[in-house]
C-alpha positions in Angstrom: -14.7 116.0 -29.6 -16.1 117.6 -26.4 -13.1 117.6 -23.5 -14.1 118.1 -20.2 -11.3 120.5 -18.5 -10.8 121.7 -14.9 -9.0 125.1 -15.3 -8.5 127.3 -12.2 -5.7 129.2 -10.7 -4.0 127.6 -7.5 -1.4 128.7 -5.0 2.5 127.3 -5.3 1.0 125.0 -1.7 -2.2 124.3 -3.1 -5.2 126.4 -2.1 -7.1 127.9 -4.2 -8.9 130.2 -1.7 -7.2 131.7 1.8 -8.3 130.8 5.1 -12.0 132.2 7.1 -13.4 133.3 3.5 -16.4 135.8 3.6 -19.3 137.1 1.7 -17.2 140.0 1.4 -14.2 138.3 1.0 -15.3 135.3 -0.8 -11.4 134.0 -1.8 -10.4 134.6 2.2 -7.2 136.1 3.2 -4.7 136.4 1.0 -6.8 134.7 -1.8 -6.8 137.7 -4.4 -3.3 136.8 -5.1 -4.3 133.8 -6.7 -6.4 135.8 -10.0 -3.6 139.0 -10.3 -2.4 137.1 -13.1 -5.3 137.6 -14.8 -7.1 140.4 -14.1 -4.2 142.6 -15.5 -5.0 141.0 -19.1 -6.9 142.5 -21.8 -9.1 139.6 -22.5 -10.5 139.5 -18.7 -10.8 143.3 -18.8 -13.1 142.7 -21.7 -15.4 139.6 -20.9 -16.2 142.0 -17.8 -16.5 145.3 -19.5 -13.8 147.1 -18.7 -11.2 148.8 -20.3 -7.2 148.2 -20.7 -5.6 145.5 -19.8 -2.3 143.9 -21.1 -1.3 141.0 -23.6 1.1 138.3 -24.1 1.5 134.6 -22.8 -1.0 134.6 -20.3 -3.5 136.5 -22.5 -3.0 134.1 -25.5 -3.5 131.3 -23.2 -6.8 132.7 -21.9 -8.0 133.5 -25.4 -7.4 130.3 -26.1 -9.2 128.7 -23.6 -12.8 130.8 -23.8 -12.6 129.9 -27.4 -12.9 126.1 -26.5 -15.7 126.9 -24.4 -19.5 125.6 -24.7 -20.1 125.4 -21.5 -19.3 125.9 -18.0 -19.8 123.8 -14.5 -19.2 125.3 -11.0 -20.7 124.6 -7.3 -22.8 126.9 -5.6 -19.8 128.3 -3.0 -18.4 129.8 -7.0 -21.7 130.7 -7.6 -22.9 133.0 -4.7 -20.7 131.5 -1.7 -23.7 131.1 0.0 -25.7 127.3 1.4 -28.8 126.4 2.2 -32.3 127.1 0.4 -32.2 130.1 -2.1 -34.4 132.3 0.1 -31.6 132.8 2.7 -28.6 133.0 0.1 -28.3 137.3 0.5 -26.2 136.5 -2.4 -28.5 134.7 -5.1 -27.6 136.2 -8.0 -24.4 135.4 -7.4 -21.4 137.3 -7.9 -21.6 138.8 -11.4 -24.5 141.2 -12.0 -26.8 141.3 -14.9 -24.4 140.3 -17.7 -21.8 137.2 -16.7 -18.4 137.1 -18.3 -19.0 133.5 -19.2 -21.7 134.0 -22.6 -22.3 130.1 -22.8 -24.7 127.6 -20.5 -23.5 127.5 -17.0 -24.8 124.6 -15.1 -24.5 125.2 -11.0 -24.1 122.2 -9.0 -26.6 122.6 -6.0 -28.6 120.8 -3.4 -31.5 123.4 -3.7 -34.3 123.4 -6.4 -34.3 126.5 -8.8 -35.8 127.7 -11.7 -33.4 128.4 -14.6 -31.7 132.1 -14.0 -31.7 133.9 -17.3 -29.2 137.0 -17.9 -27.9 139.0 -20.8 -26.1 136.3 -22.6 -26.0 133.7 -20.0 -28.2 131.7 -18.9 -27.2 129.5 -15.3 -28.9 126.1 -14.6 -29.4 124.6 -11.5 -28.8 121.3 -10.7 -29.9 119.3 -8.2 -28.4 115.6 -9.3 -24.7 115.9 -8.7 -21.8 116.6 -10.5 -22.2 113.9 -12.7 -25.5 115.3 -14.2 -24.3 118.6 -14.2 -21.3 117.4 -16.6 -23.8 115.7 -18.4 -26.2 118.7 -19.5 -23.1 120.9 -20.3 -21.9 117.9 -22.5 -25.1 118.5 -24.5 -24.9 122.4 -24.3 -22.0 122.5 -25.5 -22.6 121.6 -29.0 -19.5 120.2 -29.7 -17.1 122.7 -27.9 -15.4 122.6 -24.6 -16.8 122.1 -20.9 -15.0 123.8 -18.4 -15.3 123.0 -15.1 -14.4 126.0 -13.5 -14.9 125.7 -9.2 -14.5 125.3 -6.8 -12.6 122.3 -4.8 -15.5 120.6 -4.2 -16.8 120.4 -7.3 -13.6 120.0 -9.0 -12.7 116.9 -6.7 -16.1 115.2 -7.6 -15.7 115.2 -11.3 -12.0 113.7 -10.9 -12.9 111.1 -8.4 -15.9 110.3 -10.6 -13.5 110.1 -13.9 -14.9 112.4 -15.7 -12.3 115.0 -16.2 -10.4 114.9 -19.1 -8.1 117.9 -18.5 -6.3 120.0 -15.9 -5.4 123.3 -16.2 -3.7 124.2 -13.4 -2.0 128.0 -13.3 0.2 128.4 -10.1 0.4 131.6 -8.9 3.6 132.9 -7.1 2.1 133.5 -3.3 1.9 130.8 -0.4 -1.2 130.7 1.3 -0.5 128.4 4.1 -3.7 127.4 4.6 -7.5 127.5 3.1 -9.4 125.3 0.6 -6.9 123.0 -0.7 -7.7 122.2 -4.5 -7.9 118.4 -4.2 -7.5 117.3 -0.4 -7.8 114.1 0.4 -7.6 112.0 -3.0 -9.1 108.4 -2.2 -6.7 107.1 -5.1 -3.7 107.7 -6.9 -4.6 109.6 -10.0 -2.1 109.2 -12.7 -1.3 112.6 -15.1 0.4 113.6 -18.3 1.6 116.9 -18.7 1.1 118.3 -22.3 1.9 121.9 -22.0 4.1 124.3 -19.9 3.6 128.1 -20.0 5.7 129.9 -18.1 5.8 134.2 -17.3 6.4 136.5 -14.6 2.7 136.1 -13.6 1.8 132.5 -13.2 3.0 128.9 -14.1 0.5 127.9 -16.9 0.7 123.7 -16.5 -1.7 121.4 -18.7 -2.2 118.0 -17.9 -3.7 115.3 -19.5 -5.6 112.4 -17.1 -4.7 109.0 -17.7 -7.4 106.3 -17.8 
């Protein structure tokens, strides 16, 4: 049965991207912090064709994870960090070249019309209809598997306030940002959780929650 899971790294206060981000600092200041648990591994390394890398906890957890995967959701700031019409993005292929890590259907939650965006074993959707539709589509794409919402707050705020995540996947990284893009904000309810799994290394706390109905 297709779960739809919200998996991203945060700070230990919250943020999941430092303060006055950039184009050339897209995560802001300090925000690299929050992925050095992961970019050390062997799995990233590979999904982005490099060499190296190291295994263990964190690894097998990521291994894991891309193996539930049919599909992946994300807002246009994850996709490019840019707004507006696609003409003026000066980043709109967004941030990962010619071949994406992500090899499944990425849907791109958007106010701006686009025509599908097909690369070497990913192909990213835009959609214009909310985050709701977006989850939607993946549902379908997936075939079965996973959908991952993957970024950023935004996006990740309007599938829990809409009830449509099943998971969160949560992995705490040991750095204080102090300020930024906090990961939920403002919650207009309470939003009860159920923690199913606690993976803890030297490199990030690794917390899975379940959301209660």
């Amino acid at each position: 049965m297709t779960q739809v899971i919200l998996d991203i790294s945060t700070s230990l206060d919250g943020y999941v991207a430092g303060p006055r981000p950039t184009l050339d600092d897209p995560l802001g200041e300090g925000g690299e912090g929050l992925h050095e648990w992961i970019v050390r591994l062997e799995t990233w390394r590979k999904q982005h064709g490099l060499e190296g890398g190291v295994t263990g906890p964190d690894a097998e957890l990521v291994d894991e994870y891309v193996a539930r995967q049919g599909a992946v959701v994300m807002g246009r700031k994850m996709f490019s960090g840019g707004s507006g019409p696609w003409e003026d993005d000066p980043n709109a292929g967004g941030w990962w070249g010619d071949e994406p890590p992500f090899r499944v259907p990425v849907f791109v939650v958007t106010h701006h019309e686009r025509e599908p965006l097909v690369l070497k074993g990913t192909t990213m959707n835009f959609v214009t209809d909310g985050v709701e539709a977006a989850i939607a589509q993946a549902r379908d794409a997936a075939d079965g598997k996973d959908v991952a919402v993957a970024g950023g707050a935004e996006v990740a705020q309007q599938a829990l306030a809409a009830g449509l995540l099943d998971e969160i996947q949560l992995h705490v990284s040991p750095v204080l940002l102090g300020g930024g893009t906090l990961l939920f904000g403002d919650l207009d309810a309470p939003v009860a959780l159920e923690r199913t799994r606690a993976v803890d290394s030297p490199n990030a706390a690794h917390l899975r929650y379940r959301v209660v109905r």
